[in-house]
GULUMGU-398482 format. One record per residue: x, y negated, z negated of N, C-alpha, C in turn; residue in one letter. Coordinates in steps of 0.1 Angstrom, whole numbers, plus 5000, padded with zeros to 4 digits. Layout:
% residues N
XYZXYZXYZa ...
***
This chain:
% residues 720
500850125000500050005000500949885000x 500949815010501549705011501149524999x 502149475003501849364993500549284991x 500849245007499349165014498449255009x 498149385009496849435006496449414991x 497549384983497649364968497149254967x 497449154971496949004974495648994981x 495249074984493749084989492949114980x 493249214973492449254964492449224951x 493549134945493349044937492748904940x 493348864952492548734954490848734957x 490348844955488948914962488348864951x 488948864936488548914924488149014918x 488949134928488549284924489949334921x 491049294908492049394908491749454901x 490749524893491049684888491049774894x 490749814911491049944917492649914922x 493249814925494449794928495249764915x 495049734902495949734893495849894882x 494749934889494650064883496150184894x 495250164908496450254910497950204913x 498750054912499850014909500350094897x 499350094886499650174870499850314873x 499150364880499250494883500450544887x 501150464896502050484912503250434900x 503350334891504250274885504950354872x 503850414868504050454850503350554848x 502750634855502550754853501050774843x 500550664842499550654833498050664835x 497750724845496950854846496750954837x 495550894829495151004819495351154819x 494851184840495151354838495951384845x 496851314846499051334849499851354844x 500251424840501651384832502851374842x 503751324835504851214843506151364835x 507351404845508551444845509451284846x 510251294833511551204834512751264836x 514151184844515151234843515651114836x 516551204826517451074816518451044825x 519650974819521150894828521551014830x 522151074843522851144852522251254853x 521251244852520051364858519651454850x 519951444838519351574828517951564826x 517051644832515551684829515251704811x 514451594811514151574793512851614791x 512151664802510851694801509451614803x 508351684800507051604804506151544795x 506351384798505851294788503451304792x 503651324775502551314776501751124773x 500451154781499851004774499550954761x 499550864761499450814742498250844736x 497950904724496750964718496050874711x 495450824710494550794699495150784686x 495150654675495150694663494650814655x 493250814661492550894656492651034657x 493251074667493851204671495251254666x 496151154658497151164656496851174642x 495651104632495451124620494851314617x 494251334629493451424632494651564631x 495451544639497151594641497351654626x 497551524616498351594602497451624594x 495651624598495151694585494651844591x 495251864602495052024609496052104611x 497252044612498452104617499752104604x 500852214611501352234600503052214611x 504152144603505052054611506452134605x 507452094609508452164612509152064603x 509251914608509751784606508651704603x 509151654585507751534583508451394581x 509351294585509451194584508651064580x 509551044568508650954559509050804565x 508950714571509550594568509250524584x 508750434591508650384606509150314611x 510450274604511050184609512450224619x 513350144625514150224632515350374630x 515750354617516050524616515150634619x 513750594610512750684610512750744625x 512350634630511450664648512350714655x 513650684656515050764658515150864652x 514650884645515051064634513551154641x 512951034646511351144652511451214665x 512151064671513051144688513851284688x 515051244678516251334683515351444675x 514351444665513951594658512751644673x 512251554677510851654692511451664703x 512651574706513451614719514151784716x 514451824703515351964698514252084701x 512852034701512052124702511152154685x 511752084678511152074666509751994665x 508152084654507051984656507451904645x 507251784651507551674641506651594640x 506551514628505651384621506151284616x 505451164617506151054615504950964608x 505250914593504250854587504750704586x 504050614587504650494578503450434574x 503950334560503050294550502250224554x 502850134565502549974568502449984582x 502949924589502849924606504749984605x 504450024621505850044623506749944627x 508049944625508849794619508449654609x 507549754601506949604592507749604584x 509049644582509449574573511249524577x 512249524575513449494579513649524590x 513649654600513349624614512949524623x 511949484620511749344622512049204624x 512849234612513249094608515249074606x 515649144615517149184617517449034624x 518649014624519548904638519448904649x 518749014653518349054665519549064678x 520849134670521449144674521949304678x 522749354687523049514692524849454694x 525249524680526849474683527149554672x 528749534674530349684669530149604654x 530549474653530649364640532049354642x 532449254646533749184647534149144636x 533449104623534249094613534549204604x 533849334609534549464605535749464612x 535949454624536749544628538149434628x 537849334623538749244618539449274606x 538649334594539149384579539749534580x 539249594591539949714596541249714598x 541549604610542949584613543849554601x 543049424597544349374587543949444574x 543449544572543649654557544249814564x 544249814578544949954584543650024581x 542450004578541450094575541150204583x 540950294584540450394596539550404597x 538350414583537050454583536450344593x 536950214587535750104592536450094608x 537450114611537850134624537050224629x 536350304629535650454633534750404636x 534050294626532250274622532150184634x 533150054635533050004649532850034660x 534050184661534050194675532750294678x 532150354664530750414670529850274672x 529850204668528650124671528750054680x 529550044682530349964700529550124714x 529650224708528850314720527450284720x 527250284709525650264705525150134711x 525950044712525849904717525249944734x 526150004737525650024748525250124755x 524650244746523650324746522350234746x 522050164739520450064737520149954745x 521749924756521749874768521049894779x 521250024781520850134790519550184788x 519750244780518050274773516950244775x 516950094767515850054769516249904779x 516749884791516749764796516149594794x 514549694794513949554796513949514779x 513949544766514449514757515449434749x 516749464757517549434755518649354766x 519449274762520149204772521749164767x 522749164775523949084774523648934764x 524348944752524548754747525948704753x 526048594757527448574754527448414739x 528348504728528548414718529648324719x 529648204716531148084713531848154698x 532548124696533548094683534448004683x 533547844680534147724682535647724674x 536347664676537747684669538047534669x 538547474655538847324653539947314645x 541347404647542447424644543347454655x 544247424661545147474670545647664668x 546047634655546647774653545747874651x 544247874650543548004650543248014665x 543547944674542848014688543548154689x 544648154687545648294691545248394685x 545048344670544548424659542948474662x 542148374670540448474674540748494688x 541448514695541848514705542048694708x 542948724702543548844694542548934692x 541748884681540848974678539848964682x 539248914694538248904702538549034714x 539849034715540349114729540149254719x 540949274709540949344702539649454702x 538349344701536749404700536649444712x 537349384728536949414738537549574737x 538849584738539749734738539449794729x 538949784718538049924715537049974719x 535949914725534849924730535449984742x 536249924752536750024762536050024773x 535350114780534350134792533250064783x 532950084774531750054771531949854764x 532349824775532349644769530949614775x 530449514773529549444778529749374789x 530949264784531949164793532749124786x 533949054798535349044790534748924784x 535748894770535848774764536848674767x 536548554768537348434776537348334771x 538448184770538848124762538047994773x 537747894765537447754769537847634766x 538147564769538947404765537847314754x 538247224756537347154746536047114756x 536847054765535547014776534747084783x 535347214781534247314786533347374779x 533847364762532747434757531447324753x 531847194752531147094748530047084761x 530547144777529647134783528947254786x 529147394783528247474782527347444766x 527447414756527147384745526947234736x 526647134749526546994743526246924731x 525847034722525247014708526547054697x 527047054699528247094694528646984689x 529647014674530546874668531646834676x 531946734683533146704687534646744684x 533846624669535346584661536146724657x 537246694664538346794658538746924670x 537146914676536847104683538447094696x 538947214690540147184700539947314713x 538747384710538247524720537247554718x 537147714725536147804717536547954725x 536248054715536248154724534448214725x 534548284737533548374739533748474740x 532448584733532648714734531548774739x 531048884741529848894744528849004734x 528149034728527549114724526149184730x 525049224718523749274730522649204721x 521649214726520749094718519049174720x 518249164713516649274717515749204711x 514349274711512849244705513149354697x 513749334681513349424672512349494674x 511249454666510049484667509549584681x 509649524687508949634696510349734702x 511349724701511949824700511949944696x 511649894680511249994673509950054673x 509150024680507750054684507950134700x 508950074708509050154715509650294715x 510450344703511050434697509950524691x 508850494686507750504677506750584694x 506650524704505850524716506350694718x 508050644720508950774731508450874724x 508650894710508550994702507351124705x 506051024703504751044705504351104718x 505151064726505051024742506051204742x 506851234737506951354737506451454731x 505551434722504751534713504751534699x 505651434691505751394679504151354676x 503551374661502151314657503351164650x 502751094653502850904641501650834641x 502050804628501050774621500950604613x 500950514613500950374606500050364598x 500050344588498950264576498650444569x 500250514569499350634561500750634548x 500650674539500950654526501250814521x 502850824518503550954511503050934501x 502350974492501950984476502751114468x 503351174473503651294466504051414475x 505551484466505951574475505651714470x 505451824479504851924477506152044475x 506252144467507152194468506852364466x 506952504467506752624466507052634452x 507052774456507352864440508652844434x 509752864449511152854445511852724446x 510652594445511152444437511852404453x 511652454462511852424480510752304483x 511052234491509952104497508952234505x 507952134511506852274516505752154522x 505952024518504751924526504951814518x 503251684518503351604511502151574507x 501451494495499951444501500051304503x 498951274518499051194521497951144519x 497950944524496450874524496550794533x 495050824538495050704551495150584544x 495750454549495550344544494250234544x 494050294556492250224561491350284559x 491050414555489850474548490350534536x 491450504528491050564521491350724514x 491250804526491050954524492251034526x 492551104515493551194511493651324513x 494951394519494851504521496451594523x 497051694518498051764520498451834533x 499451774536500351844554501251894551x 501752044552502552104555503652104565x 505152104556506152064564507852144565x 508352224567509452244562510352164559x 510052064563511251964560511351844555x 510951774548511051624548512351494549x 512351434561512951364558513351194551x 513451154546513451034538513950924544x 513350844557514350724561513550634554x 513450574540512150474538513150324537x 513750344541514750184539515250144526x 514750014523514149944506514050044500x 512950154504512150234492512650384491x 513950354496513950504492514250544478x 514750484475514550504458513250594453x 512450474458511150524453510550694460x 511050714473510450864481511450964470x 513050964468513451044458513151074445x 512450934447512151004423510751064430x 509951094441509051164444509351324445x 510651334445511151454450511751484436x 512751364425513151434415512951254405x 512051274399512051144391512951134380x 514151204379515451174371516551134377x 516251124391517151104399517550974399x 519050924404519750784400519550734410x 519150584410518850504417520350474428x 519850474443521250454450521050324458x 520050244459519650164469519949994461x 521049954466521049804459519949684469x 519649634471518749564481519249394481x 519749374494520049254498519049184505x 518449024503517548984510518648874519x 518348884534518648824548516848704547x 517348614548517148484555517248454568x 516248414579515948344589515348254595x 515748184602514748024603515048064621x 513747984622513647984639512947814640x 513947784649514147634656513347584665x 513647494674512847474685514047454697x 514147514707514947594720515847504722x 515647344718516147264725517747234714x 517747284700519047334694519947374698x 519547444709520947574718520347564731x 521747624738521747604751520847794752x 520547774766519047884769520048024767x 521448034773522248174776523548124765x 523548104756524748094744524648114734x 524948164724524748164710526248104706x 526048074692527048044683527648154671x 528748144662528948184654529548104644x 529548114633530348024623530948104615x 531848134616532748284608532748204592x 532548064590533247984575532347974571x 531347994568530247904561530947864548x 529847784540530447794527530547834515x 529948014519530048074508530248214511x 530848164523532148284533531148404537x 529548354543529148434552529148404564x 529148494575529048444592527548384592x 526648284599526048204599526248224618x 524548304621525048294637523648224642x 523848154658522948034660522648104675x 521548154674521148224687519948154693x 519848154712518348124716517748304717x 516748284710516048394710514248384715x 513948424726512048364730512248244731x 513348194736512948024741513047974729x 513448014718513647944702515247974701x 515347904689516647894685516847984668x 517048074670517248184656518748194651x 518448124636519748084626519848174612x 520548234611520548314601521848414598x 522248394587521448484576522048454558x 521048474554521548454538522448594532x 522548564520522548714514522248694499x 521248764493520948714478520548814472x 521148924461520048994457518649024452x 518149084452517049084454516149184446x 514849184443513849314439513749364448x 513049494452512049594464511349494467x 510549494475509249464476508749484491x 507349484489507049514508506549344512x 506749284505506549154512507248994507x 508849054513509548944515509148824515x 509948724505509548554512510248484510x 510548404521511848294520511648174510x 512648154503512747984492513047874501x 512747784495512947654500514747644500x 515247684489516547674489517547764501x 516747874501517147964517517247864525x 515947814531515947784542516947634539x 516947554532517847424532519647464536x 520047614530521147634531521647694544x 521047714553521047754567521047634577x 520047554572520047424576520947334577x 521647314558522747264559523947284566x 523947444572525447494575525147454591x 524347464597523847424611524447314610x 523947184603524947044600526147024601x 526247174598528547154597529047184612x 528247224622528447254632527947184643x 527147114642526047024651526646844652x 526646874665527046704667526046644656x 526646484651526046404645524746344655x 524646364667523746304675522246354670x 522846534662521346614665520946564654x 519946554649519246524636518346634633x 518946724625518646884623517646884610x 516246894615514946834604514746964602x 514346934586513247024578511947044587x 511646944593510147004601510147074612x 511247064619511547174630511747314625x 511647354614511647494612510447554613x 510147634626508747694631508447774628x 509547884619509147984613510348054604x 509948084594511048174583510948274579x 511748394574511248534569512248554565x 512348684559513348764548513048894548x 514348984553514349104552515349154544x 515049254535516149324527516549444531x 517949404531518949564536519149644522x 519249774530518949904515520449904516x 521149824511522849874509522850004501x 523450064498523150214493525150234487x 524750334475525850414470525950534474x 526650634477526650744481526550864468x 525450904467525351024457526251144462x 526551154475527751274479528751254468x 529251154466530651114458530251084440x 531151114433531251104422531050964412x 531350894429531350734414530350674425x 529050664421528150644427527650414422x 529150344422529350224416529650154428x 530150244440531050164451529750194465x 529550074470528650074483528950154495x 528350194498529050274514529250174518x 529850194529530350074542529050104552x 528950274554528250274566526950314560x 526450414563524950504559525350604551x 524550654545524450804540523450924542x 523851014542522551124545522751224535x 521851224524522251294512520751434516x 521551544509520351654510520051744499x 518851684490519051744472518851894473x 518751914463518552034453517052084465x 516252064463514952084473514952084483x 516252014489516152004506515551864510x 515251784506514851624505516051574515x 515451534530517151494536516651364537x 517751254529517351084530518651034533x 518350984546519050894554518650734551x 519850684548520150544537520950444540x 520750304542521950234547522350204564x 523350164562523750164581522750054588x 522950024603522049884609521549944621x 520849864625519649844640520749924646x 521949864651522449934661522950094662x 523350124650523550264651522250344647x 521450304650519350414645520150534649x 520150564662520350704672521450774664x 522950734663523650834659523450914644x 522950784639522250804622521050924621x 520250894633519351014633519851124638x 520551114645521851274652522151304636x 523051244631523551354620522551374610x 521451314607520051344602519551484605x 519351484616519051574621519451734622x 520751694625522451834622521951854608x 522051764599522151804583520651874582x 519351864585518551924582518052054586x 518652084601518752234608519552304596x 521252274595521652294586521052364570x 520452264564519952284551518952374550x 517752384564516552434562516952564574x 517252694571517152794578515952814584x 514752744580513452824582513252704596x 513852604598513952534615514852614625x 514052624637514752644645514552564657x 515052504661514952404675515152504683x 514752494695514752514709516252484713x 516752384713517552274715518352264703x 519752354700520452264686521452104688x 521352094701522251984705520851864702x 521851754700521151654699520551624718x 519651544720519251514733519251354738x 519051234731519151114727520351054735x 521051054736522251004740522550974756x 521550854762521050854773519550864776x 518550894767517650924769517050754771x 516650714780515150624780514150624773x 513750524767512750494760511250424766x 510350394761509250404765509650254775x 509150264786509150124791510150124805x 511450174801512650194808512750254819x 512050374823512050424832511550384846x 510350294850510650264864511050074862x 511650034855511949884851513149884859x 512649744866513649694869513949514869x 515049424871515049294863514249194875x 513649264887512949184894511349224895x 511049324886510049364885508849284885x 508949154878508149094875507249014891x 508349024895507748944907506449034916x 506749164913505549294913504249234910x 504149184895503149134888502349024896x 503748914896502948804903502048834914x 502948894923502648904936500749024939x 500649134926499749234930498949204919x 499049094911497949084899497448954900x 498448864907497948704905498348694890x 498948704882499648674873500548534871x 500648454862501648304862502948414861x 504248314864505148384864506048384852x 505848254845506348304831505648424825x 504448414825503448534817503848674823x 504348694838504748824843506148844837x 507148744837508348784831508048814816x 507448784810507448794792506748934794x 505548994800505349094801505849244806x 506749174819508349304820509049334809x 509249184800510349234793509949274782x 509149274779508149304766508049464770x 506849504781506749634781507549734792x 508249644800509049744809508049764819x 507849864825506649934833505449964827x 505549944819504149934814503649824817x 503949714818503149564818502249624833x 502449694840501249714849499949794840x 500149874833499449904825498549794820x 499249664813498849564807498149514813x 498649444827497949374837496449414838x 496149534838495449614846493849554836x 494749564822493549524810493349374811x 493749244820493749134818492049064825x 491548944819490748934822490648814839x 489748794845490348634854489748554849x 490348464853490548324844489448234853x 489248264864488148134866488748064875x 490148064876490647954884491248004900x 491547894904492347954920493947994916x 494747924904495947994901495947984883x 497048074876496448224883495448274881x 495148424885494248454890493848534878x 494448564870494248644860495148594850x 494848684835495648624824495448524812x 494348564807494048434797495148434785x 495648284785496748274773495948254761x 496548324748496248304738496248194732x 497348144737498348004733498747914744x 498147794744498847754755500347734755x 500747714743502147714744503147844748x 502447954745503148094748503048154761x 503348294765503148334774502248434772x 501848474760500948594757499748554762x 498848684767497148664771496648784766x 495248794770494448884762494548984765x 495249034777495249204782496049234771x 496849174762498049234753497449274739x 496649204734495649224719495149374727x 494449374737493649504741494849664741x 495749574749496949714751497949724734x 497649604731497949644718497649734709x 496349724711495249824700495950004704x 495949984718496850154722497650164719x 498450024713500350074709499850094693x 498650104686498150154677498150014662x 498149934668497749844661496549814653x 496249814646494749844634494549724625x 495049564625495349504619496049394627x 495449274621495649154628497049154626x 497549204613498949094616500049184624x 499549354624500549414635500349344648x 499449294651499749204664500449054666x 500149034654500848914657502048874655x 502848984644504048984640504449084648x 504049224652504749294656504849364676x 503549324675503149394693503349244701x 503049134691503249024699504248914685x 505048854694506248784679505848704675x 504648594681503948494678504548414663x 503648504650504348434638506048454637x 506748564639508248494641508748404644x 508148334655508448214665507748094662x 506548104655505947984651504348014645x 504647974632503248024623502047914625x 502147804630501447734630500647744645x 501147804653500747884665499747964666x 500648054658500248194652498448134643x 498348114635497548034633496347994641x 496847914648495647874658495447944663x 496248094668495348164679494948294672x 494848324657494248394652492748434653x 491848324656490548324660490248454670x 491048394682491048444692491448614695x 492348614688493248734688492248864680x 491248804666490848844658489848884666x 488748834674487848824683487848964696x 489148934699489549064709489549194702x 490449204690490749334686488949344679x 488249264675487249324668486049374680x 486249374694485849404704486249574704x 487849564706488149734707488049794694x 488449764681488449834666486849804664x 485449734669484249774668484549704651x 485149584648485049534636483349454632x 483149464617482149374614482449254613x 481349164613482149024600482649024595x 482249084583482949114571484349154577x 484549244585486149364585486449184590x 485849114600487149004609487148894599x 486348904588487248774583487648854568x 487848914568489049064560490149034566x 490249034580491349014585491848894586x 491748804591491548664589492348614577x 491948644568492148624554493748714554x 493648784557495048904556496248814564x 495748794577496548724580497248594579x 496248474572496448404569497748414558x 497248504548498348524539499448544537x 499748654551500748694558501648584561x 501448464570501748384578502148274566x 501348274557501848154545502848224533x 503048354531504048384523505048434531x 504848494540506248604544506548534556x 506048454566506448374575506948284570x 506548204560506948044552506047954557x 505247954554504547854561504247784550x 504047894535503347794521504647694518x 505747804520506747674518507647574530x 506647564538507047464550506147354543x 505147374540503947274539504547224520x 504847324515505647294504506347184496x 507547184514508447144514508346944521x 507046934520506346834530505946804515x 504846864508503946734498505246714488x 506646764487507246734476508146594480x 507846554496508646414496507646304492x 508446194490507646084485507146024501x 506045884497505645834505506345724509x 507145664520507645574526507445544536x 506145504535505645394546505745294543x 505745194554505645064554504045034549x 504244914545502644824546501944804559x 502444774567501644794579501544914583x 502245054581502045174588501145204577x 500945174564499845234552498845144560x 498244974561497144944565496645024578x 497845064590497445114600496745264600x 497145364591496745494587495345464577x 495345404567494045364569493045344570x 493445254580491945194592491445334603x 492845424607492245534610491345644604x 491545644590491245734579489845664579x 489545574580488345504577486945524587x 487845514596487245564614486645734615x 487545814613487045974609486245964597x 486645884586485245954578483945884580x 483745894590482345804594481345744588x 480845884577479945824566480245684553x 481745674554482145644541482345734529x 482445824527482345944520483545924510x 484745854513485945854508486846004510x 486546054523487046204523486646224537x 487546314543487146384557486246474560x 485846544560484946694565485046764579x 485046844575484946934589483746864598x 483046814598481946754605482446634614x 483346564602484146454610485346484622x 485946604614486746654629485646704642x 484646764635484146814652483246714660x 483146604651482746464658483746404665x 484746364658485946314665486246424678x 486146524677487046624688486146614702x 484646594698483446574704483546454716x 484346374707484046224714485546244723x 486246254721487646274728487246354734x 486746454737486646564751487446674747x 487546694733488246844734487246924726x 487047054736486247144731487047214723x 486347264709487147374702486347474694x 486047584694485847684685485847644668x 484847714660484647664650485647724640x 486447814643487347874640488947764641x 488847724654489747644658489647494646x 488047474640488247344636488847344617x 488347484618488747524604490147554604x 491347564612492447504612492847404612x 492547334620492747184618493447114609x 491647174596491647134580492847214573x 493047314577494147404570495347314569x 495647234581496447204580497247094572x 496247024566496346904558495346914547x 494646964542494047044533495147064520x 495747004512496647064504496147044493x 494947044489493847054479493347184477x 493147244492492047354490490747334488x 490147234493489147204489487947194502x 488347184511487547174519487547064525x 487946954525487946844527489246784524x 489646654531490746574535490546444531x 491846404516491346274512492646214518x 492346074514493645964522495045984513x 495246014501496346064504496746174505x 496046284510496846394518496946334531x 496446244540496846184546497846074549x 498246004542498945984540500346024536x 500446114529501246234528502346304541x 500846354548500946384560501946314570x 501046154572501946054580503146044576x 503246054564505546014559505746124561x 505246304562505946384563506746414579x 505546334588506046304601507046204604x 506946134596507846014599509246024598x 509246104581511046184579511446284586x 510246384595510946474602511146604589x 509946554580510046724572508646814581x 507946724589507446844596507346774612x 506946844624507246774642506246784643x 504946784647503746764652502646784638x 501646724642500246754635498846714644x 498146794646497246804651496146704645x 495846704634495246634626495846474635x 497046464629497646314629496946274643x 497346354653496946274666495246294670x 494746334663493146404665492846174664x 493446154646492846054645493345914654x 495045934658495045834669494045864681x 493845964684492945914695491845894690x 491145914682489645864676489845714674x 491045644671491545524672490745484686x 491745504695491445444711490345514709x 489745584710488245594716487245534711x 487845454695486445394686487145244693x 488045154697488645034707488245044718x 487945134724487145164738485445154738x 484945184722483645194726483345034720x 484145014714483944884707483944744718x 485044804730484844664739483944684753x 483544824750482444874762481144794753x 480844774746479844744733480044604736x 480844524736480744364737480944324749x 481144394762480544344775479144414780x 478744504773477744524778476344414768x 476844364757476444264753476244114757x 477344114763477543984769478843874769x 479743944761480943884755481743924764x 481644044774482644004782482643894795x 483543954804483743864815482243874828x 
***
């Protein structure tokens, strides 16, 4: 079928028979097909089945009896689910929350060896950590390959503003390149002053006598690990989200034997049989071993990571930064990530918890270190921070070893008394090899597995997405769906080949371009086919979509926010939600977005400055404040915004207007007095927050109440 015919039949306004069979011809996704893959250099991996149903997969663990029960969803886990169903093992995969809800998620979003390991390697003659590099340097670009459209080449600066360290990062830049070997990304290369200031114009001058570049790999956490979560399934693994280990089950002879489990959304409890369990719970593994021996010593120390996300125009679109000095001698790295700018990371310890939240003092101290690096030109504001989060790494002790006082460097895979195998520690980039020896150790331990397959299979394998992807794919989209072309590229790279899938669910838009695609956001490139294809990547909950199937709140909570309405509206179409369940959710998400995004302490970080306005900017705010509350009321109301929005010509949803109020609302009360407005206006003025919707709702009710006022005195007679 040719192109033109594609363009016929979307511009007809008939592409579901043509985006149906592009999906077909593209991805294999024909309900009654299954699809044969070849992994890298031809090794036949077998026949992927279609994606089941939640419901069929909850259906899975209260009928069936499993080989492999993996406790935990996040990237070890869904990596320990692969290499255990590609061996031929039946495997399960539960997680508490959504899958990547918790540190997966919320990583650097980076796929790299770690240069300042392999830096303390050299100059301590280390071997081990020399080893841990050069595995994670394969891995680097094993997750290259893999998954393509996920992942991409960075190239990072390492500004240098000393003469005598160029040689000295120079060295150990090349250093990172020659171990890595075949497997580099790209060579690393040195730049003058005037070149780096012009690939990087935001940069401090004073002093910069270079920079070096190196390159690393860069991804969508989140759906990475979701697409690891997909592959698994996609080969016969049951997974499961929102389901809850309560307890482990053991025989006569004190052997593991299952677990009981609970759905998290109904409720309902029930025991699966397993020979194996394995323990990737991150944070919590602590807590899955005292389930297996509650005398057992705690191994898991927990570090909370800090991140702030900027606005794009901080960094250049293809550059990142590094700052090896900060000043409390952590690396501090400055990446564009989705058209944003992601700065991070802290290190502070920390409690467990499943719902991380950044301090005001986090985020100030990332801020300030950005300052030590940033021309004086940039004026690096508290209100440009669009979004913040915190994830905690399970640093771990090794119970293998006797002085259980000293941290691993890398992971551990410990296997008790019962056969409990928990895999601990270690990063995003090594998931795969961590689940290979996961895997070895539990064949090992458990005589009563037998794989098909004792070799691991992973190592080259493609992941969901990857197989017919390619980096011009998108133009497929445009050309056979009528699709915008930002919106087609964010959906290649998002789902690979599947975005024809996606397409396929998109609604038309009404217009002559494009033809299809309703944005959630005008600011974003997300539209509605993605909430709907979302719900099949098993989404059950507002905020796995908005945090996890789509990044939205990562990238900006006040976004995220406004298109909650909307998003809630779709899914309660396919989950068959009530009222009650959509403003359950609603409420869930809101929460979400105001503790573990930062949003309570962005807004926080605004009512705690004082007011410095002028007298004429106080009379001028006001005379506006006066104008919106129409009645005289001494207060705003939701009544007054959807008057004002009425008279300006912006239609909005009643949902949409109850944002609005959220936003300057710092009462809770329902209503908007003049000094929260006021408030408001200084918060804009020092740049502790960049836009307000509110603020400009009432300048234009300004001009439009001066407009009606002098339409009013020439139609009286007072004009000309």
């Amino acid at each position: 079928m040719t192109s033109k015919l594609y363009n016929l039949i979307v511009g007809g306004a008939s592409v579901s028979a043509g985006a149906y069979f592009t999906t077909w011809l593209l991805t294999g996704e024909n309900p009654t097909q299954l699809q044969t893959v070849q992994a890298e250099g031809g090794k036949k991996t077998g026949r992927l089945r279609t994606l089941p149903p939640r419901s069929t997969q909850i259906q899975s663990l209260h009928s069936e009896e499993f080989d492999v029960l993996i406790i935990g969803g996040g990237a070890t886990g869904a990596g320990c689910a692969i290499d255990s169903v590609t061996r031929g093992l039946k495997t399960a995969l539960v997680e508490l929350d959504d899958f990547a809800s918790g540190t997966s998620s919320r990583s650097t979003k980076l796929i790299h060896g770690g240069v300042r390991y392999l830096q303390k390697a050299i100059l301590n003659l280390d071997l081990e950590q020399y080893k841990m590099v050069k595995e994670a340097l394969h891995e680097r670009s094993s997750m290259l390959k893999t998954a393509p459209h996920l992942t991409h080449a960075i190239p990072i600066m390492l500004p240098v503003y000393e003469w005598w360290k160029v040689p000295y990062y120079w060295v150990g830049i090349k250093a990172y390149d020659l171990v890595a070997g075949s497997k580099t990304v790209k060579s690393s290369y040195y730049l003058s002053k005037n070149e780096a200031l012009e690939i990087f114009p935001m940069l401090k001058k004073n002093k910069l006598v270079g920079a070096i570049v190196y390159h690393d790999g860069q991804q969508d956490d989140a759906r990475m690990c979701l697409a690891l979560a997909l592959t698994a399934t996609r080969y016969g693994a049951t997974v499961a989200n929102h389901v809850k280990a309560i307890n482990i089950l053991k025989d006569d002879n004190g052997k593991i034997c299952g677990a009981h489990l609970r759905d998290e959304l109904t409720g309902k409890e029930w025991d699966v049989k397993a020979k194996c369990i394995i323990n990737a719970a991150g944070p919590f593994t602590d807590s899955v071993r005292k389930m297996d021996d509650s005398n057992t010593k705690e191994i898991c120390t927990p570090s909370k990571g800090v991140h702030i996300v900027l606005p794009g125009y901080y960094s250049p679109e293809q550059m990142g930064l590094l700052d090896p000095e900060t000043s409390d001698g952590r690396v501090i790295f400055f990446l564009p990530w989705q058209k944003h700018t992601l700065s991070g990371t802290t290190d502070s310890p920390c409690d467990v918890t499943y719902h991380p939240t950044p301090t005001e003092e986090e985020i100030s101290f990332i801020l300030n270190e950005i300052k030590n690096y940033l021309n004086s030109d940039v004026e690096v504001r508290r209100g440009d921070v669009l979004s913040a989060w915190g994830g905690i790494r399970p640093l771990v002790s090794d119970p293998n070893k006797g002085d259980t006082q000293s941290l691993a460097r890398n992971h551990i895979v410990h296997v008790s008394k019962s056969n409990l195998v928990t895999i601990a520690g270690g990063k995003w980039t090594t998931y795969r090899s961590m689940a290979q020896e996961t895997i070895d150790a539990a064949i090992k331990a458990v005589p009563e597995l037998k794989p098909t397959k004792p070799e691991c299979q992973t190592d080259g394998l493609q992941l969901e997405g990857a197989h017919g992807w390619t980096p011009t794919m998108y133009i497929r989209l445009v050309q056979d769906f009528g699709l915008e072309c930002e919106v087609a590229q964010h959906l290649a790279t998002s789902y690979g080949d599947r975005a024809f899938a996606v397409a396929k669910l998109a609604n038309l838009t009404g217009k002559r371009w494009p033809v299809i695609g309703n944005k959630i956001h005008p600011e974003f490139p997300y539209i509605d086919a993605e909430i709907r294809y979302g719900v099949r990547e098993y989404a059950v909950t507002a905020v796995d979509m908005i945090a996890r199937r789509l990044r939205l709140a990562f990238l900006n909570v006040q976004a995220a926010q406004e298109a909650l309405p909307t998003i809630v509206n779709i899914m309660a179409e396919e989950l068959k939600w009530s009222d009650d369940e959509k403003k359950k959710q609603l409420e869930m998400a809101h929460n979400f977005l105001a503790t573990e995004m930062g949003m309570s302490v962005n807004r926080a970080s605004r009512d705690k400055i004082p007011i410095t306005l002028s007298q004429e900017e106080i009379k001028m705010y006001v005379k506006r404040f006066q104008i919106l509350d129409h009645d005289h009321k001494g207060y705003v109301s939701i009544n007054d915004i959807r008057r004002s929005m009425k008279n300006t010509g912006e239609n909005v949803t009643g949902d949409e207007l109850h944002e609005i109020l959220k936003e300057i609302d710092t009462n809770m009360n329902g209503q908007v007095e003049l000094d929260e407005y006021l408030q408001m206006m200084s918060a804009l003025k020092s740049g502790h927050i960049s836009h307000s919707r509110f603020a400009r709702m009432a300048e234009l009710e300004e001009v439009h109440n001066k407009v009606q006022s002098k339409i009013s005195v020439e139609r009286s007679g007072g004009g000309f």
